[in-house]
TORTI-661850 format. One line per field, with one value per residue (C-alpha): residue in one letter; chain; x, y, z. Coordinates in steps of 0.02 Angstrom, whole numbers, plus 32768, in hexadecimal, padded with zeros to 4 digits. Layout:
# residues N
residu <- A | ...
chaine <- A | ...
px <- X | ...
py <- Y | ...
pz <- Z | ...
//
This chain:
# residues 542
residu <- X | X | X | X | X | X | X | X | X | X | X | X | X | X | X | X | X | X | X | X | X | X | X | X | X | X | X | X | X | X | X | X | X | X | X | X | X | X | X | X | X | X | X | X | X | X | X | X | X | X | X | X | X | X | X | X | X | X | X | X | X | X | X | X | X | X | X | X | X | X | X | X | X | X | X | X | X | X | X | X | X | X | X | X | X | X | X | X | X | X | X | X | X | X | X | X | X | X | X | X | X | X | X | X | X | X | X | X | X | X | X | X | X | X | X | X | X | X | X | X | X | X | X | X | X | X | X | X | X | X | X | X | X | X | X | X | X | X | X | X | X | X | X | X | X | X | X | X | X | X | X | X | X | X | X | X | X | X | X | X | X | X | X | X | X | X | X | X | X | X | X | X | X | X | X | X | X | X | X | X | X | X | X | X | X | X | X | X | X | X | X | X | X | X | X | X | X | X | X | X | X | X | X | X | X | X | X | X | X | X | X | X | X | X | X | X | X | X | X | X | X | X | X | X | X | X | X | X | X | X | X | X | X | X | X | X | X | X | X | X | X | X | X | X | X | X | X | X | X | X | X | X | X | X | X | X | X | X | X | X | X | X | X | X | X | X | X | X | X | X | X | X | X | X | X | X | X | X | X | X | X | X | X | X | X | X | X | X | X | X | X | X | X | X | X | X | X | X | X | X | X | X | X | X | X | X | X | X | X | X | X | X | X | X | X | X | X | X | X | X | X | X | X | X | X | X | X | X | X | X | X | X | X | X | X | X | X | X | X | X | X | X | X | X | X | X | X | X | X | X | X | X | X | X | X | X | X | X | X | X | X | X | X | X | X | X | X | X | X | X | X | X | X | X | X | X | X | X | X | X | X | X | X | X | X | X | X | X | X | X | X | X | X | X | X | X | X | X | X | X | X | X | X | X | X | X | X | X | X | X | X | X | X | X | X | X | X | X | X | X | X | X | X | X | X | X | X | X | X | X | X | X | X | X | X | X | X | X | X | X | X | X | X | X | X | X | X | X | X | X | X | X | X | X | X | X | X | X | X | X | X | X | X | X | X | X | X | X | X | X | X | X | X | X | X | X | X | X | X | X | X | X | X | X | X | X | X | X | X | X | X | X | X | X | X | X | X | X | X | X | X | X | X | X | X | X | X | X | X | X | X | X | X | X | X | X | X | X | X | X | X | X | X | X | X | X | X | X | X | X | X | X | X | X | X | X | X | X | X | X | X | X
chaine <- A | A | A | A | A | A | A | A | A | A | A | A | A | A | A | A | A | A | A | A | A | A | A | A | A | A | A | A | A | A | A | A | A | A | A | A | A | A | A | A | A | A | A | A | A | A | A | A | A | A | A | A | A | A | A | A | A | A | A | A | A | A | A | A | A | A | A | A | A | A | A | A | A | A | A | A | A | A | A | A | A | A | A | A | A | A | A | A | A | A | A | A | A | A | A | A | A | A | A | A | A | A | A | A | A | A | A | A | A | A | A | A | A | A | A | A | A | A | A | A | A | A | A | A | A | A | A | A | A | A | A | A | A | A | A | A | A | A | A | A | A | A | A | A | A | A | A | A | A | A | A | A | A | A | A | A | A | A | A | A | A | A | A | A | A | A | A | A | A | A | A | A | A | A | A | A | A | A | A | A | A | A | A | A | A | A | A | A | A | A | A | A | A | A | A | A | A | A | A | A | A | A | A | A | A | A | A | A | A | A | A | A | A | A | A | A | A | A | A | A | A | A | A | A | A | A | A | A | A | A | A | A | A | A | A | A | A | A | A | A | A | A | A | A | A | A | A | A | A | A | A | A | A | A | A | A | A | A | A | A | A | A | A | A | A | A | A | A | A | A | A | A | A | A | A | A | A | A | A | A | A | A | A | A | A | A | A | A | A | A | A | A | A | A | A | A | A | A | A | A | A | A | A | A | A | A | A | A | A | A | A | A | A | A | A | A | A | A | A | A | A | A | A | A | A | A | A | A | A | A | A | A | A | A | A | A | A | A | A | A | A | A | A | A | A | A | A | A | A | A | A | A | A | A | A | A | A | A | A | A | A | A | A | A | A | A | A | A | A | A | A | A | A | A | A | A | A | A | A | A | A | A | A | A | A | A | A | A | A | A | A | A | A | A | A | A | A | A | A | A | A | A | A | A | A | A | A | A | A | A | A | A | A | A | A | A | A | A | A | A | A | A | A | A | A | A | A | A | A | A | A | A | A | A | A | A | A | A | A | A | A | A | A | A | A | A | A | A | A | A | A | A | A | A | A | A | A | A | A | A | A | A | A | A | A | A | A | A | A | A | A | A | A | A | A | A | A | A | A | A | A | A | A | A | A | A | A | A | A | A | A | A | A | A | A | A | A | A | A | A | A | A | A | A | A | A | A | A | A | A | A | A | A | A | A | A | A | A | A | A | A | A | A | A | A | A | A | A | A | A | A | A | A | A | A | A | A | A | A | A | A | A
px <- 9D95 | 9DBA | 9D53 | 9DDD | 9DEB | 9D34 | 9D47 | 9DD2 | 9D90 | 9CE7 | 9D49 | 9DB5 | 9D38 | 9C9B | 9C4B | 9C80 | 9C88 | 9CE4 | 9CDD | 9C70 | 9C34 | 9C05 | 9C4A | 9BCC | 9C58 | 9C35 | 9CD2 | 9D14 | 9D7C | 9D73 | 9D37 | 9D82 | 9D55 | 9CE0 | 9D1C | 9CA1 | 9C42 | 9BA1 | 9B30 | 9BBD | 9BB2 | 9B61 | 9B80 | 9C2E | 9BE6 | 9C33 | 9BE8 | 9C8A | 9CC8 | 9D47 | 9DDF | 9E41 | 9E72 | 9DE9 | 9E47 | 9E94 | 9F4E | 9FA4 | A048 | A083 | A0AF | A102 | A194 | A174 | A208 | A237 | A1CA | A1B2 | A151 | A0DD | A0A9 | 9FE8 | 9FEA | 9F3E | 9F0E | 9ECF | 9F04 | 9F64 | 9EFD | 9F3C | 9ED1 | 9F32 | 9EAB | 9ED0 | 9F83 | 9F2E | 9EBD | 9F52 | 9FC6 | 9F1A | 9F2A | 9FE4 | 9FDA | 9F59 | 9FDE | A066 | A026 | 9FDF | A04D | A0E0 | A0D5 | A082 | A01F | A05F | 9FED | A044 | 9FD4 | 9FD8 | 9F89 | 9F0C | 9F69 | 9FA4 | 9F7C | 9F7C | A028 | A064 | A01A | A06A | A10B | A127 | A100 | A17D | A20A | A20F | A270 | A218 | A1BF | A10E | A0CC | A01B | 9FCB | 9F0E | 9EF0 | 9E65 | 9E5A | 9DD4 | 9E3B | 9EC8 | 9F41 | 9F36 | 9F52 | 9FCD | A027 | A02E | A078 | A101 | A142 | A0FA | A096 | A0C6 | A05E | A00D | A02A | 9F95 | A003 | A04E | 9F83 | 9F56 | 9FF2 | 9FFD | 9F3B | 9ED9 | 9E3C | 9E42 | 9E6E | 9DCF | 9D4E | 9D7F | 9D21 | 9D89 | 9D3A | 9D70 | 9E1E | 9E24 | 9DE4 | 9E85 | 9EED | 9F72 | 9FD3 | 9F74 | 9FC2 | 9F6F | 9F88 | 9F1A | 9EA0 | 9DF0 | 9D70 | 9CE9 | 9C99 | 9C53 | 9BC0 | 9BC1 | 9B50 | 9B93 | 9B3E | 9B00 | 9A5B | 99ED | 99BD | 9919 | 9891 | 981C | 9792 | 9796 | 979B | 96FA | 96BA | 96DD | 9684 | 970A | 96D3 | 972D | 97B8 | 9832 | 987B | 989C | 98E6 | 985E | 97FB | 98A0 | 9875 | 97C7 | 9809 | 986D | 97E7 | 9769 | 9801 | 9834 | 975F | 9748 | 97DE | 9843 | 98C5 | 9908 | 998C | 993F | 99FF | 9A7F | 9B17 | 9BBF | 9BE2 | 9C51 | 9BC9 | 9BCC | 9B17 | 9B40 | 9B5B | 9AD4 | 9A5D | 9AA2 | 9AA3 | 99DC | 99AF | 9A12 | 9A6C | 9B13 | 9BAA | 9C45 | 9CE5 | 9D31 | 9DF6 | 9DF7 | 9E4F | 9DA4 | 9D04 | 9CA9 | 9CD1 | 9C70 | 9BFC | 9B34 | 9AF1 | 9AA3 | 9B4B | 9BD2 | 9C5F | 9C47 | 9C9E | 9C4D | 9C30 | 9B87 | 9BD4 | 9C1B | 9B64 | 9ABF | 9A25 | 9A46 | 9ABD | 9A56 | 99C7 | 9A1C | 9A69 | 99BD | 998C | 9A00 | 99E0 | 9930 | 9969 | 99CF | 9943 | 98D0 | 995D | 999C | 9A36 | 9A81 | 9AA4 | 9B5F | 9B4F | 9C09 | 9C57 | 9BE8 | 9C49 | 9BAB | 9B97 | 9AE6 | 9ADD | 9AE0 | 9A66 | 9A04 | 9A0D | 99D6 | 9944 | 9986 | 999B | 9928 | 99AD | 9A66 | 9ABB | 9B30 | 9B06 | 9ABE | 9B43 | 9B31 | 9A6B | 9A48 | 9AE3 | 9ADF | 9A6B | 99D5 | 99E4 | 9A1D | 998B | 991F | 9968 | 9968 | 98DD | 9867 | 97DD | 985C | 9858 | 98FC | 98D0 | 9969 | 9958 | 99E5 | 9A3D | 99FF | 996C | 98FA | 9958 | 9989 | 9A31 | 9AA0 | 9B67 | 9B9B | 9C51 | 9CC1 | 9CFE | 9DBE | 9D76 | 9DD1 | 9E67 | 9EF4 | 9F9F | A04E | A0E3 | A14E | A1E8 | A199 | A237 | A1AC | A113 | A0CA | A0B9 | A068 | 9FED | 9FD9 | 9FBF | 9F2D | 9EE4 | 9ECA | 9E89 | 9E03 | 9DD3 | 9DFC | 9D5F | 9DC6 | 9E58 | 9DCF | 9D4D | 9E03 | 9E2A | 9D8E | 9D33 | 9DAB | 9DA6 | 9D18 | 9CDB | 9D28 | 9D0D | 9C63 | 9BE4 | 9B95 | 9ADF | 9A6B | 9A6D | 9B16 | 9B26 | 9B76 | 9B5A | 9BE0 | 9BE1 | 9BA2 | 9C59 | 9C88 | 9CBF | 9CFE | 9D79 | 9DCB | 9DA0 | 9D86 | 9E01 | 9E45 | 9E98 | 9E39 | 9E37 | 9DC9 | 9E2B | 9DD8 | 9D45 | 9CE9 | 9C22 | 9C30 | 9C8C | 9C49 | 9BE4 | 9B5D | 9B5D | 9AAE | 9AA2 | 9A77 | 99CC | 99EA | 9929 | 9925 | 99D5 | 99AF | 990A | 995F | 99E0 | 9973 | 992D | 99DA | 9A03 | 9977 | 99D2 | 9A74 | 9B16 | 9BB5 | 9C3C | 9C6D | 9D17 | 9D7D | 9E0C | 9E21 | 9ECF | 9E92 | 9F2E | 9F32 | 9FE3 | 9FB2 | 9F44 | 9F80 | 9F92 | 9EDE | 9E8D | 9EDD | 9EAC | 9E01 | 9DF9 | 9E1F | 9D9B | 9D1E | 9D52 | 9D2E | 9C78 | 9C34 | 9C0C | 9BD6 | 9B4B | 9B2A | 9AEA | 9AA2 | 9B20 | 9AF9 | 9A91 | 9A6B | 9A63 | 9A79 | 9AF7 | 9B6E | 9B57 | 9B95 | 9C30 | 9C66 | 9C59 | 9CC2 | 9D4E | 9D2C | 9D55 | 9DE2 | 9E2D | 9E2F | 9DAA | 9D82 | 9E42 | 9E22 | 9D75 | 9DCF | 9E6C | 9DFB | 9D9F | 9E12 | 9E44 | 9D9C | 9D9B | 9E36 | 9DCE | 9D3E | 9DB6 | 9DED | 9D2F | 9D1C
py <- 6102 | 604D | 5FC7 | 5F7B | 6006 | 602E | 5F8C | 5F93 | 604E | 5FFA | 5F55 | 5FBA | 6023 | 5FF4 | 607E | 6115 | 6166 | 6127 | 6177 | 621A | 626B | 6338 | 63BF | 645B | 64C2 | 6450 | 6471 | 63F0 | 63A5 | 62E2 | 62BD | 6265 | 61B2 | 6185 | 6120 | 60AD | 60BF | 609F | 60E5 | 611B | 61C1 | 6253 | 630B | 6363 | 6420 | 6474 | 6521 | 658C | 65AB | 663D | 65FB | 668D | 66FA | 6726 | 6783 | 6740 | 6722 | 67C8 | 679F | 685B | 6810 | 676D | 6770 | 672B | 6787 | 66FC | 66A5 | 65F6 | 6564 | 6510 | 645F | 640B | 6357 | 631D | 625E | 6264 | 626C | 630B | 637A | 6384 | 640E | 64AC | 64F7 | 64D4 | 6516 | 65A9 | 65B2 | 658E | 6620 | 66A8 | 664C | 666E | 6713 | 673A | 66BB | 671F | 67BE | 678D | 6701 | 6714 | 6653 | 65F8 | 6554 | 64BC | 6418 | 637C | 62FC | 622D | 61CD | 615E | 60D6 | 6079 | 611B | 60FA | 609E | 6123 | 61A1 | 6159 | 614F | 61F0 | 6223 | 6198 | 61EB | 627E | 62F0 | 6381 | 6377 | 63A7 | 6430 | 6411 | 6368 | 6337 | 62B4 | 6245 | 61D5 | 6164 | 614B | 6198 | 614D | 6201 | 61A2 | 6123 | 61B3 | 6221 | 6188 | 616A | 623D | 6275 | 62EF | 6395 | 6396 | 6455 | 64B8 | 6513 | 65BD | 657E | 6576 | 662B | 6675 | 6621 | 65D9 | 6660 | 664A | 659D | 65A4 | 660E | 65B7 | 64FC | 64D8 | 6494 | 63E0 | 63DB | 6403 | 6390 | 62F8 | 6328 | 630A | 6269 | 6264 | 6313 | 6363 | 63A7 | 635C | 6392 | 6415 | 63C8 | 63ED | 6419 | 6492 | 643A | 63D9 | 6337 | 62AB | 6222 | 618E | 6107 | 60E6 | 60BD | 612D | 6109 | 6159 | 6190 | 6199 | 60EA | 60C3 | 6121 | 60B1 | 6026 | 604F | 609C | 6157 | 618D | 613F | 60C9 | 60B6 | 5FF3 | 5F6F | 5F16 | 5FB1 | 5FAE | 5EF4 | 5F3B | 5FA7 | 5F33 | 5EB4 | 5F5F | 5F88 | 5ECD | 5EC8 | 5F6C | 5F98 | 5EFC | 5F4D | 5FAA | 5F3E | 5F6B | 5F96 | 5F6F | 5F60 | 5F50 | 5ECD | 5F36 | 5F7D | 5F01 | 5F51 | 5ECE | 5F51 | 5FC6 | 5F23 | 5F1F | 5FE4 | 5FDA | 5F40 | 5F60 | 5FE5 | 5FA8 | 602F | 6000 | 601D | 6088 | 607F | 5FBA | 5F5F | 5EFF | 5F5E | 5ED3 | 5F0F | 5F72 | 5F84 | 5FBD | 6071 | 600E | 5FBD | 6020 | 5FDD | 5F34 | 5EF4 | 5E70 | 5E4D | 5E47 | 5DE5 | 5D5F | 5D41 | 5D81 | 5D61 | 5E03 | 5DC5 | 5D18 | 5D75 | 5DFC | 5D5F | 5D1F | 5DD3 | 5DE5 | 5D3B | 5D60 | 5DF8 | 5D92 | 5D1F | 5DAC | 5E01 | 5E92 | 5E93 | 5E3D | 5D83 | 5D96 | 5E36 | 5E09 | 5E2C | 5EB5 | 5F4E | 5FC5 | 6070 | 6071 | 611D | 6146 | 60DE | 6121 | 61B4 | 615E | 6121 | 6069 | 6038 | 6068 | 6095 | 60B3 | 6095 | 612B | 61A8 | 6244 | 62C2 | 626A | 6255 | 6323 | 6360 | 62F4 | 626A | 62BC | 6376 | 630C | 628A | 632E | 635F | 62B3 | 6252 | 62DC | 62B4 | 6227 | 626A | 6217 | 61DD | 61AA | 6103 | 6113 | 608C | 609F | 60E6 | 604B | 6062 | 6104 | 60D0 | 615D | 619A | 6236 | 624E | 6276 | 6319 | 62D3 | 626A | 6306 | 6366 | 63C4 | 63A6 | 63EB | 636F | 6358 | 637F | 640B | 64A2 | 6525 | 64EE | 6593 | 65E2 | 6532 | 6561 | 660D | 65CE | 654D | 65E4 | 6636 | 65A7 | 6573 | 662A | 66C9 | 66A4 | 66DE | 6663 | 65D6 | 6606 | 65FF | 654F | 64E7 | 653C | 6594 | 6641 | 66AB | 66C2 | 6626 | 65AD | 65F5 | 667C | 66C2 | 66BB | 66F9 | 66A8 | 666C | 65FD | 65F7 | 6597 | 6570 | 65F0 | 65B7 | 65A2 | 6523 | 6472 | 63E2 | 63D6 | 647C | 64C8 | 6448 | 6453 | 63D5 | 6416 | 6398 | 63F4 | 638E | 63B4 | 6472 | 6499 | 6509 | 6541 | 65DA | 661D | 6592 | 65C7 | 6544 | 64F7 | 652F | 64A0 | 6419 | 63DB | 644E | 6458 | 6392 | 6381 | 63E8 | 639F | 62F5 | 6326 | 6378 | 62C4 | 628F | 630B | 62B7 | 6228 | 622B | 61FC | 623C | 61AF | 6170 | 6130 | 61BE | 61DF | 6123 | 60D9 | 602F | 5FBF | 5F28 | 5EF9 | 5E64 | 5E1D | 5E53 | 5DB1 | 5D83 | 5E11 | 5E0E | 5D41 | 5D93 | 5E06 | 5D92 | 5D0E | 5DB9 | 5DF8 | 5D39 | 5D21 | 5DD1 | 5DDB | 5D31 | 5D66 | 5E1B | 5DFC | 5D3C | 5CC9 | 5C3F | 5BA6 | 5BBA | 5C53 | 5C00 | 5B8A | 5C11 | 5C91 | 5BEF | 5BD2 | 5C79 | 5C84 | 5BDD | 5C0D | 5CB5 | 5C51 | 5BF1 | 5C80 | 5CE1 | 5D3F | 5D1B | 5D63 | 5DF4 | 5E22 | 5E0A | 5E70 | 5F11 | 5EE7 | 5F09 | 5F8D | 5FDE | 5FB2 | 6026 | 60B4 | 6092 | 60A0 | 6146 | 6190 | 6176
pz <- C18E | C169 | C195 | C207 | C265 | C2A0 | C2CB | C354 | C38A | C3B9 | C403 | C468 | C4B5 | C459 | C485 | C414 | C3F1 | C32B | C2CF | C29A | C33F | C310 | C333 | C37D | C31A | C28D | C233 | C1A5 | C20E | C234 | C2D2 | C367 | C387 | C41E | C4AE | C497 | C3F2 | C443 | C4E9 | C573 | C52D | C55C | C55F | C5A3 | C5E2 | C674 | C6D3 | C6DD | C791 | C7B8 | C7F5 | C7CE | C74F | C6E1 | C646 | C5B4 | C5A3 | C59E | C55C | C589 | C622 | C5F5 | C595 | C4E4 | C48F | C43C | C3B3 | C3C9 | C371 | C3CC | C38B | C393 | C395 | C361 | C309 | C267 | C1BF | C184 | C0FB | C048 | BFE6 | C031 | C096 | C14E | C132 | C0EA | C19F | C1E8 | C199 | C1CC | C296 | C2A7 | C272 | C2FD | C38A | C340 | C370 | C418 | C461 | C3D9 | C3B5 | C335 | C30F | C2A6 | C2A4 | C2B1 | C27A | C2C2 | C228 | C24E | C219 | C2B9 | C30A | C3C1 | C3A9 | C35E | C3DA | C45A | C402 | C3DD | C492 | C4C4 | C46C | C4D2 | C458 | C444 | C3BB | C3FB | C467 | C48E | C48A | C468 | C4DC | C53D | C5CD | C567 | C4CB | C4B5 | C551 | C5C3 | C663 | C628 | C5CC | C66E | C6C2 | C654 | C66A | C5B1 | C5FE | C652 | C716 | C700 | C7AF | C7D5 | C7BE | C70A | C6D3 | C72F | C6DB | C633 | C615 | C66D | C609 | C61A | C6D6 | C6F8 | C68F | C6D5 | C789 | C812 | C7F5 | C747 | C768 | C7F1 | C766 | C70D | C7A3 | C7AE | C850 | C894 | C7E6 | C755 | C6AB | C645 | C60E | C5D0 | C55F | C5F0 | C59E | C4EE | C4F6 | C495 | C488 | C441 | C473 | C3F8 | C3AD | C309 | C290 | C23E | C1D2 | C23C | C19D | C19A | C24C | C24A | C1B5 | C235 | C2B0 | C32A | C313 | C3AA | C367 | C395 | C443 | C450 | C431 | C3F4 | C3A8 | C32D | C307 | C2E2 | C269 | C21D | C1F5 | C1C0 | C139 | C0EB | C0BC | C096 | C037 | BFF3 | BF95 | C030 | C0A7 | C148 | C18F | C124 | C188 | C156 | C1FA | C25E | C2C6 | C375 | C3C9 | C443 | C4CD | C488 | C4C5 | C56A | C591 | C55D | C5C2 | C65D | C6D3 | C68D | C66D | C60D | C655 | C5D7 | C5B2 | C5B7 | C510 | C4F7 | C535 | C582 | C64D | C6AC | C731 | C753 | C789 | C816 | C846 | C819 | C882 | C837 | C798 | C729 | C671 | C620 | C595 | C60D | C680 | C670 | C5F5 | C59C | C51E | C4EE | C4DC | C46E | C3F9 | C3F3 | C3A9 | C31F | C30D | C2DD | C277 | C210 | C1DE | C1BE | C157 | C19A | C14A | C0BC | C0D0 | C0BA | C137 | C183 | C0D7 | C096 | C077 | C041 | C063 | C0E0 | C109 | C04E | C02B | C0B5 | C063 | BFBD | C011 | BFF5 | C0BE | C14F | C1D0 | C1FD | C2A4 | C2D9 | C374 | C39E | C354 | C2B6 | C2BC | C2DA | C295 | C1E7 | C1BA | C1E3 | C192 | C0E3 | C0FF | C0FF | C059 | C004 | C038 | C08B | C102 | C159 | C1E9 | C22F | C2D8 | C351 | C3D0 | C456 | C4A4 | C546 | C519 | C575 | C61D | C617 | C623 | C5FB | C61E | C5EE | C595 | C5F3 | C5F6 | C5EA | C53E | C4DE | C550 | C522 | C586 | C56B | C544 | C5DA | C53D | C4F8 | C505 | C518 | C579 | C5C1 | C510 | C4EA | C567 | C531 | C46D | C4B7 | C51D | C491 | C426 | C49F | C4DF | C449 | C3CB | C34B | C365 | C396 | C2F2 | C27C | C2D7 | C2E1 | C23A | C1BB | C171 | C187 | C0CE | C08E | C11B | C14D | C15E | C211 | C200 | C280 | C332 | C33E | C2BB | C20A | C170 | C0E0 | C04A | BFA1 | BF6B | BFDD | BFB6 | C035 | BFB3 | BF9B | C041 | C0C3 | C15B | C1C9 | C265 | C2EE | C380 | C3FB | C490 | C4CC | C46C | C4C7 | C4BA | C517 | C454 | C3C8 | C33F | C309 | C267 | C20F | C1B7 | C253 | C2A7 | C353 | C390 | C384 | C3D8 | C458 | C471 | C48A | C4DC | C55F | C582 | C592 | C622 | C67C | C6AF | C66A | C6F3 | C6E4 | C6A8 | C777 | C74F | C6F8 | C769 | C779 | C722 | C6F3 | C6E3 | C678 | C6B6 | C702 | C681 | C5D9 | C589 | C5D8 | C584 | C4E8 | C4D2 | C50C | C497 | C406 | C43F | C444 | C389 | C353 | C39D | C3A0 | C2FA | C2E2 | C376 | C34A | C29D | C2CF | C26F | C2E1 | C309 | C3A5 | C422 | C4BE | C47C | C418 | C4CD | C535 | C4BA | C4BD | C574 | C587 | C52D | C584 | C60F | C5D6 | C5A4 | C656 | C671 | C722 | C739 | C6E5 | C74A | C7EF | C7BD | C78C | C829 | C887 | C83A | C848 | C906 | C92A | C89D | C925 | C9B6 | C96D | C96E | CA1E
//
């Protein structure tokens, strides 16, 4: 994706996701952006609880004599080389016979996508069926409150969504409740770990002296000065600029968590305090001594000296051997950097350093970052629901969705996995149908091709102390301070990457300027409107 716009997915929400989190289906498709782009992440994995029916949908007793369409709205960019209307074609045949609907993808371009998201919801005509949604990026809440979203009686989901119904616990289905109603169904049953971190060679981290790795802050720095010695034709990191770490900093040298859903990510709270709003990047010594970091990595070279136009490709040349790291998270570590790494430069050993990793300082995502919901206009929403029971439950209709064609999508190998066949090309066979919003473990097939015994070794650490995002059936409202936060999110898009890449004189004295106009621009309003909205969320838990 553009520059521009990893740029404004890791402003607004600065922790995600962006853009490239996997997939345990690993299909082609592109994958949703994070809420946050860095570490208030974690994994979205639910133990199914029987609240009812326990069989699929049987359509013998439903009337489904008529054939209908039933429309997916998903962002992304429609597909152009023929194949996923050629999944698409095999799917409906199976809906057809089953549910007598079928499945047509109606694609939001990521151009201005979230304005034209919301648009098309706002119009109200019709024109979609199912919706991918999330309360972390995509507007759920604010969409529920405006009437674009069908409320779900409990009987709709047992009749309609039985599957579904059975495998989400009662605590799930009450986190995608508004006004004691159900909007939406989420993706409770995928894990994902998507939170932030550094990729590095873990050969030469050895050579440096740091043969359990890295796992700091300043154990990165160490590595940083071992590889501008050792190996002077390698850029250390060679960032394009749109990577702000700013928060990564704070997550690993405090108990801060972000509030997600905010137009600028800089609000949140601490694990040891979380009924009290402040921002890390308004008081606190984490932020000058972060600018005093990159300050020093900017001297010592870490990235090119005109970093904040660079438009190279640094996980390419990680590949190449020509950088010593990459900054993504830990679907993209597992899933692609480090099974290539293996293949181009073996013996790397790609290591991953978390954001967080210091304090153990960890959110999961949660489990409404990906949710399906029906539009309040769609002119048949119970075969909607009976289409998406299908897609998240019948392997066949889920394997079709989230991989392609058996044969010339993939190949089962033993264990529950597949692997592409030797004929397959990105190009001529790559499908793009985006469906974040029900993936489901229980069914998935595993991509062969991905690190799992190092994933799941990390992510067993990460279960350790991991907390569950606190704040997900809170509406945050900005009504009061729009103007506030947009002026503060301008001032933030002007000094962040002067300080994350050390474009300054002075750490102290570029931290104290930002937080004056900070200031000036209404902060202190802003903190005491979402703390009192947090007061009636903490009024509500008692």
């Amino acid at each position: 994706m553009k520059k521009v716009l990893l740029v404004v997915v890791l402003t607004m929400a600065m922790l995600v996701g962006l853009i490239g989190c996997g997939s345990n289906s690993s299909s082609n498709n592109t994958t949703e952006p994070t809420s946050a782009g860095t570490s208030s992440n974690g994994e979205s994995g639910s133990t199914s609880t029987d609240n009812g029916s326990t069989s699929g949908t049987d359509s013998s007793a439903i009337d489904t004599s008529e054939h209908v369409v039933i429309t997916y709205m998903t962002t992304g960019d429609a597909p152009t080389n023929g194949a996923t209307e050629e999944v698409i074609a095999e799917l409906n045949k199976i809906l057809t016979e089953k549910v007598n609907a079928e499945l047509q993808i109606y694609y939001i371009s990521w151009t201005d996508w979230l304005s034209n998201y919301n648009l098309t919801l706002a119009q109200m005509d019709g024109s979609v069926d199912l919706v991918g949604t999330a309360t972390d990026w995509l507007d759920a809440w604010p969409n529920t409150q405006k009437g674009a979203f069908l409320a779900l009686s409990e009987d709709m989901l047992q009749t309609y969504a039985p599957q579904t119904w059975a495998s989400v616990s009662q605590d799930h289905w009450n986190m995608c409740k508004y006004d004691g109603e159900i909007y939406l169904m989420p993706e409770d049953n995928y894990a994902q770990w998507i939170n932030h971190g550094y990729m590095y060679r873990g050969d030469w981290a050895a050579e440096a002296g740091l043969t359990n790795g890295v796992h700091s802050w300043e154990d990165l720095t160490t590595y940083y000065e071992y590889v501008k010695g050792a190996y002077p034709d390698v850029i250390p990191w060679d960032s394009d600029g749109s990577a702000y770490n700013a928060l990564g900093y704070i997550t690993s040298k405090s108990d801060y968590v972000a509030i997600d859903g905010l137009s600028v990510a800089i609000f949140g709270s601490r694990q040891s305090d979380l009924y009290t709003v402040y921002s890390p990047f308004y008081e606190g010594d984490e932020l000058v001594n972060y600018a005093k970091l990159m300050k020093q990595w900017d001297e010592l070279g870490v990235w090119k000296t005109d970093v904040l136009n660079n438009s190279a490709d640094n996980r390419e040349e990680f590949y190449l051997g020509e950088t010593a790291s990459d900054q993504h998270h830990t679907e993209t570590w597992y899933g692609t950097v480090k099974p290539k790494m293996d293949e181009q430069q073996p013996g790397s050993d790609v290591g991953f350093f978390y954001f967080g990793e210091e304090s153990q300082n960890l959110v999961k995502l949660s489990i409404t970052h990906g949710a399906m919901a029906i539009s309040a206009a769609s002119k048949n929403p119970e075969r909607a629901l009976m289409v998406y029971d299908l897609l998240r439950n019948d392997p066949e209709c889920y394997n079709l969705l989230n991989i392609g064609i058996e044969g010339v999508q993939y190949e089962v190998v033993d264990g529950g996995y597949y692997q592409r066949p030797a004929s397959y090309t990105d190009e001529a066979n790559g499908i793009t149908t985006n469906y974040w919003w029900g993936r489901n473990d229980s069914i998935a097939l595993k991509y062969a091709g991905r690190a799992w015994s190092d994933y799941e070794d990390l992510t067993a650490i990460y279960k350790t102390f991991a907390i569950d995002y606190p704040y997900g059936q809170v509406v945050w409202s900005q009504d009061n301070f729009s103007s506030q936060i947009s002026n503060i999110s301008d001032i933030y898009n002007e000094y962040m990457p002067k300080i994350c890449f050390g474009k300054f004189d002075d750490a102290e004295s570029i931290v104290a300027e930002f937080r004056s106009k900070l200031q000036a621009a209404g902060i202190e309003d802003v903190i005491a409107d979402l703390q009192s909205q947090m007061d009636t969320f903490k009024a509500s838990q008692q």
